[in-house]
C-alpha atoms as an extended CHARMM CRD file, in Angstrom:
* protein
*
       173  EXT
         1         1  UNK       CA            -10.4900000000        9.3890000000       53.0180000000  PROA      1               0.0000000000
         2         2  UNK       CA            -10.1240000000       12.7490000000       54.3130000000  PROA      2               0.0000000000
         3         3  UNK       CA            -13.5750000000       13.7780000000       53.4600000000  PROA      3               0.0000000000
         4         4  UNK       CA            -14.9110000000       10.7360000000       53.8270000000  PROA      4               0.0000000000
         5         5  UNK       CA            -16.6320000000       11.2050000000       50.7540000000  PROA      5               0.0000000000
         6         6  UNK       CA            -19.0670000000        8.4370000000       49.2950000000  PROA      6               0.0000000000
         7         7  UNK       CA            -17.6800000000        6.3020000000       46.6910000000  PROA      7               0.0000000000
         8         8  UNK       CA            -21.1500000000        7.3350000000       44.4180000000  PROA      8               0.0000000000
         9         9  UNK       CA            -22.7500000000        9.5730000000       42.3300000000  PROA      9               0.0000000000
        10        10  UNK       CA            -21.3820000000       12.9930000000       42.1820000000  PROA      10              0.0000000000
        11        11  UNK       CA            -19.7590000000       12.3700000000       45.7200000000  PROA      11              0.0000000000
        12        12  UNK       CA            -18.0250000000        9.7080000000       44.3030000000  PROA      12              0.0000000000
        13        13  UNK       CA            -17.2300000000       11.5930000000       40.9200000000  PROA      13              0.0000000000
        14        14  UNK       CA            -15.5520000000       14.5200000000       43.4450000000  PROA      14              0.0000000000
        15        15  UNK       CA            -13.5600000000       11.8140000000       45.0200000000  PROA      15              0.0000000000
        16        16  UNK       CA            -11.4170000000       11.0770000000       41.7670000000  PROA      16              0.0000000000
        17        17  UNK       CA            -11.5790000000       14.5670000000       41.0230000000  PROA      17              0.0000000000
        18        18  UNK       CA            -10.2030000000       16.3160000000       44.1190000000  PROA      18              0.0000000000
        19        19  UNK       CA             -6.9360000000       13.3460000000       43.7080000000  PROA      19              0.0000000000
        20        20  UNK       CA             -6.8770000000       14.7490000000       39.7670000000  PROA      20              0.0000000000
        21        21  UNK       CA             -7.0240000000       18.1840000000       41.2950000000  PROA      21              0.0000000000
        22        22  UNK       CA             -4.3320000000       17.6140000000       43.8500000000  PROA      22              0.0000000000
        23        23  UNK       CA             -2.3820000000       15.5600000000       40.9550000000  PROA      23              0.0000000000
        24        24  UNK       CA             -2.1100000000       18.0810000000       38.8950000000  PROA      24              0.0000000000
        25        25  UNK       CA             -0.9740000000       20.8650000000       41.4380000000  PROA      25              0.0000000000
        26        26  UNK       CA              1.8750000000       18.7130000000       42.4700000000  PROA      26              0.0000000000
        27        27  UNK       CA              2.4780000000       18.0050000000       39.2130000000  PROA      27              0.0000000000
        28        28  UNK       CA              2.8710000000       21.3310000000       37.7830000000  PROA      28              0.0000000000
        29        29  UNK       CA              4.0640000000       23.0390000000       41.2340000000  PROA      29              0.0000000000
        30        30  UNK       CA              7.2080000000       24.5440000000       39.7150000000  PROA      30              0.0000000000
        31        31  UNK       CA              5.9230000000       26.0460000000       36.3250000000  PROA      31              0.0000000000
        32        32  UNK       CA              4.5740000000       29.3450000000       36.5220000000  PROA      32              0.0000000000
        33        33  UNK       CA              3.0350000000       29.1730000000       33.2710000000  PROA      33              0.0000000000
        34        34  UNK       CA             -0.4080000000       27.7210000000       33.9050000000  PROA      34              0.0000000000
        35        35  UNK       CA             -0.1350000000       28.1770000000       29.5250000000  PROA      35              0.0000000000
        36        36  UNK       CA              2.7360000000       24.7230000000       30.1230000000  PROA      36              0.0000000000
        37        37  UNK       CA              1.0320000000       23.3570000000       32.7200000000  PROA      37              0.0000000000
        38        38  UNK       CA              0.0390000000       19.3460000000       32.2520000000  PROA      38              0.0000000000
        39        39  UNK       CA             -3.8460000000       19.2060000000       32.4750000000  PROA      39              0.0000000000
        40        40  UNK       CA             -3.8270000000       15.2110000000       31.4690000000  PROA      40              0.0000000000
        41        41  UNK       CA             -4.2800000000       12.6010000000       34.0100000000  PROA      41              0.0000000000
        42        42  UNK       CA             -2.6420000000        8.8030000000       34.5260000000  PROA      42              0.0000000000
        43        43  UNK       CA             -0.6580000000        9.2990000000       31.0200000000  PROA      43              0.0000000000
        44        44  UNK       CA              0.9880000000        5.4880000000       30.6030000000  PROA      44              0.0000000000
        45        45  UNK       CA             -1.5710000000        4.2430000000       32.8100000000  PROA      45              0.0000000000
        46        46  UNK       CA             -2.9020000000        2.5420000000       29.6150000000  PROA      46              0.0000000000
        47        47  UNK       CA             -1.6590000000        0.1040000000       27.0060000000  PROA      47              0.0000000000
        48        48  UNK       CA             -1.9380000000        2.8800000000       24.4730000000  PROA      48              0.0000000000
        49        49  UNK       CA             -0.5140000000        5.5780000000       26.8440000000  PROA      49              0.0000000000
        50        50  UNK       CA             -3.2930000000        7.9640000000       26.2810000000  PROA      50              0.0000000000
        51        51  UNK       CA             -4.2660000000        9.4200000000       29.5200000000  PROA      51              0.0000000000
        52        52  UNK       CA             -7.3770000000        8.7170000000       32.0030000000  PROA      52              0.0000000000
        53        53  UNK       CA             -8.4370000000       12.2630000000       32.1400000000  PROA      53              0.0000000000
        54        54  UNK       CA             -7.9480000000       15.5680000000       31.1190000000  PROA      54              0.0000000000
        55        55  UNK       CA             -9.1140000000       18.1340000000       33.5680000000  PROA      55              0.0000000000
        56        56  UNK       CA             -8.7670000000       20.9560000000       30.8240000000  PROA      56              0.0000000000
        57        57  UNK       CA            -10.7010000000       19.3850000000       27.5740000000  PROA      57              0.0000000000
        58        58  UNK       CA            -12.5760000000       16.3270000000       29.3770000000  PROA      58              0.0000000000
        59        59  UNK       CA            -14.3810000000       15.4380000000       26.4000000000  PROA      59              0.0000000000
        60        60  UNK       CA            -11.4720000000       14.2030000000       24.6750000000  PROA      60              0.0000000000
        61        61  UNK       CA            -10.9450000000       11.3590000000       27.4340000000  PROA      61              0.0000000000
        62        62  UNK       CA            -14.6200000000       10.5320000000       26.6480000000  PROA      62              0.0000000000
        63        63  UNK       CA            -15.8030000000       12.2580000000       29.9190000000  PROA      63              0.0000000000
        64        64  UNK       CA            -18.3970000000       15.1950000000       30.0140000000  PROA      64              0.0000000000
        65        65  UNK       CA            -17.4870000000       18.8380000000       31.0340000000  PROA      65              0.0000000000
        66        66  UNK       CA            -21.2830000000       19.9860000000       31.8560000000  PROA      66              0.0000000000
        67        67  UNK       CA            -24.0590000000       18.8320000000       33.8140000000  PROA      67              0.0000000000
        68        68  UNK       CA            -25.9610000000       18.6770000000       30.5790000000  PROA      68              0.0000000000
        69        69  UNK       CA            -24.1800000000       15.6590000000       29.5510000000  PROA      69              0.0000000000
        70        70  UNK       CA            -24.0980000000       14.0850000000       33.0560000000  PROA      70              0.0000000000
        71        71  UNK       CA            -24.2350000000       10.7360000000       33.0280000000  PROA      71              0.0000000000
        72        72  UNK       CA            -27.4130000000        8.8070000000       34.7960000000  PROA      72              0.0000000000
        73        73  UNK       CA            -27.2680000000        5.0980000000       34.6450000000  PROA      73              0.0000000000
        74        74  UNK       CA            -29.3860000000        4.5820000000       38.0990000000  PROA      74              0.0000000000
        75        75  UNK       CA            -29.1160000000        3.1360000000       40.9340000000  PROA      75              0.0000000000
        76        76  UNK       CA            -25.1060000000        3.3580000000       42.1990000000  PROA      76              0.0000000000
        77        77  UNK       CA            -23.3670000000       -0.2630000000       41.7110000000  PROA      77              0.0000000000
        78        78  UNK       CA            -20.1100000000       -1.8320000000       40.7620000000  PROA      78              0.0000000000
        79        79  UNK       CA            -21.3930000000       -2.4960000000       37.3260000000  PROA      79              0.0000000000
        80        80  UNK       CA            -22.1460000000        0.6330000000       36.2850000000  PROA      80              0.0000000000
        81        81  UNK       CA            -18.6530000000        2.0800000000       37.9120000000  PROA      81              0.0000000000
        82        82  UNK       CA            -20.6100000000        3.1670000000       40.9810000000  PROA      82              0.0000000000
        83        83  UNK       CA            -22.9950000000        5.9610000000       39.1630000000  PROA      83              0.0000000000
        84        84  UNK       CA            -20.4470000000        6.3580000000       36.5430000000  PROA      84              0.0000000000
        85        85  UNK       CA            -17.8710000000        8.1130000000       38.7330000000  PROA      85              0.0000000000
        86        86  UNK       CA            -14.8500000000        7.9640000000       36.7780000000  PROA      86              0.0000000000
        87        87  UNK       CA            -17.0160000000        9.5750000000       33.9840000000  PROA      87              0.0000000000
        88        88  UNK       CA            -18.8170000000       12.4280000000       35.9500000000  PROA      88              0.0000000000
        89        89  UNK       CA            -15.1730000000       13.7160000000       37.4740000000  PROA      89              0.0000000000
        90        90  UNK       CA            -14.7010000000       15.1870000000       34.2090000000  PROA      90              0.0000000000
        91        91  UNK       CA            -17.3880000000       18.1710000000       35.0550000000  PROA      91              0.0000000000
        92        92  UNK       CA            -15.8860000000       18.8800000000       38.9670000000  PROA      92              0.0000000000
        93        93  UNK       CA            -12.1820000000       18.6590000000       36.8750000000  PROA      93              0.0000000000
        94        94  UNK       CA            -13.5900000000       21.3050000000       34.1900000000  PROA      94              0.0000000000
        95        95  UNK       CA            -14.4350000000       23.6100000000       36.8760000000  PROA      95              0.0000000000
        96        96  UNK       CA            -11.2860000000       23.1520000000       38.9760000000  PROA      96              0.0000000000
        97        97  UNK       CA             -9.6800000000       23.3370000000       35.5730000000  PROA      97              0.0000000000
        98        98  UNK       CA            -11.4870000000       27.1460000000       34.8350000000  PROA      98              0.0000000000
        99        99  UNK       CA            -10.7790000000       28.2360000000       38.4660000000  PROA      99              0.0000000000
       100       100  UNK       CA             -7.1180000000       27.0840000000       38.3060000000  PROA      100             0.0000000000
       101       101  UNK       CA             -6.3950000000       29.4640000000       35.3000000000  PROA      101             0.0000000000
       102       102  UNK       CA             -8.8490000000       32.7620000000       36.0450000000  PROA      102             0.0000000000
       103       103  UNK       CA             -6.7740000000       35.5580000000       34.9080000000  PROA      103             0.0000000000
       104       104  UNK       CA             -6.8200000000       38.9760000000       36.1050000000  PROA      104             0.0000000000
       105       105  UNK       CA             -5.2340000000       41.8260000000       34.2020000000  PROA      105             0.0000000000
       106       106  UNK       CA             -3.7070000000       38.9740000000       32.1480000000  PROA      106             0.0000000000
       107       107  UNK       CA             -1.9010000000       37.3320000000       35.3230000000  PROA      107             0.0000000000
       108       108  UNK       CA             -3.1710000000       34.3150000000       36.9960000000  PROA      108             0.0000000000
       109       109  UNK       CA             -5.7820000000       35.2150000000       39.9660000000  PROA      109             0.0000000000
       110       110  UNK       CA             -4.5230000000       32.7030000000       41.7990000000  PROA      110             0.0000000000
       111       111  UNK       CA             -1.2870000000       31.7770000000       42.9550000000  PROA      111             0.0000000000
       112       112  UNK       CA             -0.3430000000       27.6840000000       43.0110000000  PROA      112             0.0000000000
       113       113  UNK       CA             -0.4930000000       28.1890000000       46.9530000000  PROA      113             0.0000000000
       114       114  UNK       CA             -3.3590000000       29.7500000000       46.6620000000  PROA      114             0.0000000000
       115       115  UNK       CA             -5.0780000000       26.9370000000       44.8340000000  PROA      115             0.0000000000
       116       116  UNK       CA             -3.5870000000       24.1780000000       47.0230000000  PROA      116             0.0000000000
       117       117  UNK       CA             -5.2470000000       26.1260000000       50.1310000000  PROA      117             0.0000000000
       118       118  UNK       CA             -9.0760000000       26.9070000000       48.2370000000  PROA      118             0.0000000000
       119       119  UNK       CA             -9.1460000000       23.2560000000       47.2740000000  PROA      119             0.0000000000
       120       120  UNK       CA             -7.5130000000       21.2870000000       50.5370000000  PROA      120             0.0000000000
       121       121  UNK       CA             -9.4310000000       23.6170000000       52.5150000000  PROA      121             0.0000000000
       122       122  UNK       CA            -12.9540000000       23.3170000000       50.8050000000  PROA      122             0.0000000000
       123       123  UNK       CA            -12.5200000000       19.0480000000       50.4770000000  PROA      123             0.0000000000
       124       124  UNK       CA            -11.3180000000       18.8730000000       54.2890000000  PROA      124             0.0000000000
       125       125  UNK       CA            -13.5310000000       21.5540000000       56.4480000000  PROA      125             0.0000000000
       126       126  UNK       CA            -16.6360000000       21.8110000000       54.0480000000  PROA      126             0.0000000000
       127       127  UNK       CA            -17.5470000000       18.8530000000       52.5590000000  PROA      127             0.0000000000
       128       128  UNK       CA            -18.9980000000       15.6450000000       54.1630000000  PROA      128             0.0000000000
       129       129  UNK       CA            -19.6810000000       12.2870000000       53.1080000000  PROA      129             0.0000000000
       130       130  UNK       CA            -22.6740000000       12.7340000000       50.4180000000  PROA      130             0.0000000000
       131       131  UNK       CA            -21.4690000000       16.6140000000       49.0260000000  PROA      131             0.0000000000
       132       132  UNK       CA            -22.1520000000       17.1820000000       45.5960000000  PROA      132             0.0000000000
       133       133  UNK       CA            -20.7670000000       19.5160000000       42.7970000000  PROA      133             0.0000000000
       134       134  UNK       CA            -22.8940000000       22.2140000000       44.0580000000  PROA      134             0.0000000000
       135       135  UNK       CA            -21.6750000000       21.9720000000       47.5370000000  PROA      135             0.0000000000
       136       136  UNK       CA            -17.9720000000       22.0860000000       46.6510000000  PROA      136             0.0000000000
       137       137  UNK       CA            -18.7320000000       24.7920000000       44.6530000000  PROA      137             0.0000000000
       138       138  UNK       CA            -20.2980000000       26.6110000000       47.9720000000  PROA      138             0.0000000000
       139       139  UNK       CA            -17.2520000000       25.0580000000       49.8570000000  PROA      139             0.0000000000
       140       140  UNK       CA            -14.9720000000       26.8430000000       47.2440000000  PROA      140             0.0000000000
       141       141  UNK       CA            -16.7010000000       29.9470000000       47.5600000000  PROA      141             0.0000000000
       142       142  UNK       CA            -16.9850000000       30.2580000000       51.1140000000  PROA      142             0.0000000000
       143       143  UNK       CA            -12.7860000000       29.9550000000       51.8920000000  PROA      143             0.0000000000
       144       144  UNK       CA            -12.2480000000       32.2700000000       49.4330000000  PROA      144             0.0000000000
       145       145  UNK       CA            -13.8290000000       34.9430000000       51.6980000000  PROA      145             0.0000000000
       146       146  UNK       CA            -12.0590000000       33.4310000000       54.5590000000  PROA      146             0.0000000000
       147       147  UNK       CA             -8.6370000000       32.7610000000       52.9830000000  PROA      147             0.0000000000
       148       148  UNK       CA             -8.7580000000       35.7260000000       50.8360000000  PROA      148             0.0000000000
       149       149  UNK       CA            -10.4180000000       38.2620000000       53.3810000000  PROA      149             0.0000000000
       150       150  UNK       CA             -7.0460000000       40.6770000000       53.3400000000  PROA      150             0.0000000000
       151       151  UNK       CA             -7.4330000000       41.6960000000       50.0070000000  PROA      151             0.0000000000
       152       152  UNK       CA             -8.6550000000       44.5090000000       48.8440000000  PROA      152             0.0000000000
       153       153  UNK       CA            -12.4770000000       44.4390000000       48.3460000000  PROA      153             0.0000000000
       154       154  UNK       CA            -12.2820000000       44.2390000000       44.5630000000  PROA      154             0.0000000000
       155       155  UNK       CA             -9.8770000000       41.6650000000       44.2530000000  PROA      155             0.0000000000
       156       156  UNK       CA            -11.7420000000       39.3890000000       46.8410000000  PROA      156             0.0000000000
       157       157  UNK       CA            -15.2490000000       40.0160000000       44.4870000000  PROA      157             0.0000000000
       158       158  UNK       CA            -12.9480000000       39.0470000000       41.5240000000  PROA      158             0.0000000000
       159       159  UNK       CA            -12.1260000000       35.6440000000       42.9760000000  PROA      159             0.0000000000
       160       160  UNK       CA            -15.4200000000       34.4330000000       44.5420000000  PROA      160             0.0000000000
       161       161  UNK       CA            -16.8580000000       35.3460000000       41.1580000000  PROA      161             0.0000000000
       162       162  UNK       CA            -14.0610000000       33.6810000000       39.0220000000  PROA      162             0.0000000000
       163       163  UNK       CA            -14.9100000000       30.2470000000       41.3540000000  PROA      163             0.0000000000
       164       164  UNK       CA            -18.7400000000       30.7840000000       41.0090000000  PROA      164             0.0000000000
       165       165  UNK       CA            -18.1680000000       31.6500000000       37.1680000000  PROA      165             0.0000000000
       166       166  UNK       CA            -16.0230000000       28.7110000000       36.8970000000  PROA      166             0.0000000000
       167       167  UNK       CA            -18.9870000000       26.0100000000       37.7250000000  PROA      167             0.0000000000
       168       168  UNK       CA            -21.9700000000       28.3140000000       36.8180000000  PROA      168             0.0000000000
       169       169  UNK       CA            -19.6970000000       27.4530000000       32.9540000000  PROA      169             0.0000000000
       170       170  UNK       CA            -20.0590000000       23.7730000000       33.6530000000  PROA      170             0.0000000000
       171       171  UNK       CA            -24.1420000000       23.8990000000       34.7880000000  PROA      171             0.0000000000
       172       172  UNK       CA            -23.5320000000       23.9570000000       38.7070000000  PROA      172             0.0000000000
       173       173  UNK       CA            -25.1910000000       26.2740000000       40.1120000000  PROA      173             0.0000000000
């Protein structure tokens, strides 16, 4: 709701991925570790107890983790899960997923409040109702260089690349 973002398509796929983003951050708020942290989505949600999605390795929860292998089944309806939304979050989750642990000089870029502010920010000031992966990407970008315009020059380059590297690795430009 607080994007309003269309329940469709990639819009739709960034829906279920911005709650698996937010998910996880709560999740794993007081491990420092990012190494420990729980990547794996809606574990018990199933008979089997496998989990829905898994934001680091979305292949193994039967979801693809590039554009390449971006699902297409047409027009957007309830049959085909609305453009195949549940499926598609796993390439906006892989990207979160690379951002979340960029490393610099072996330490995470990013601090967990960090991340809770890039992602809330981008999904509630930047993106509207029909975004895409592209545009969250841009989103992503562009409050880094607000959020993160204290640090020093180098270290602000290192994190707007780390977020552009992140999807440029799942085929988002």
């Amino acid at each position: 709701n607080t994007a309003n973002l269309e329940y469709e398509g990639e819009s739709g796929a960034m829906n279920e991925s911005y709650s698996d983003i937010f998910g996880v951050l709560i999740q794993n708020a007081s491990e420092p570790d990012r190494a420990k942290w729980q990547w794996e989505v809606g574990i018990g949600f199933t008979a089997d107890d496998e989990p829905l999605r898994n934001m680091k390795s979305p292949d193994k929860c039967g979801q693809p983790k590039h554009m390449d292998a971006y699902v297409d089944s047409g027009r957007p309806r309830e049959s085909n899960d609305w453009g195949e939304v549940h499926t598609n979050s796993g390439i906006h989750n892989h990207a979160a997923y690379r951002v979340m642990v960029a490393k610099n000089a072996g330490q995470p870029l990013f601090s967990h409040r960090d991340l809770s502010a890039l992602f809330y920010l981008a999904l509630t000031q930047h993106l509207s109702r029909t975004s895409e992966f592209a545009d969250s990407r841009r989103a992503l970008v562009l409050v880094a260089r607000t959020l993160f315009r204290a640090d020093p020059p180098a270290l602000l380059r290192r994190k707007t690349r780390a977020i552009e590297s992140a999807f440029t690795a799942v085929g988002v430009q």
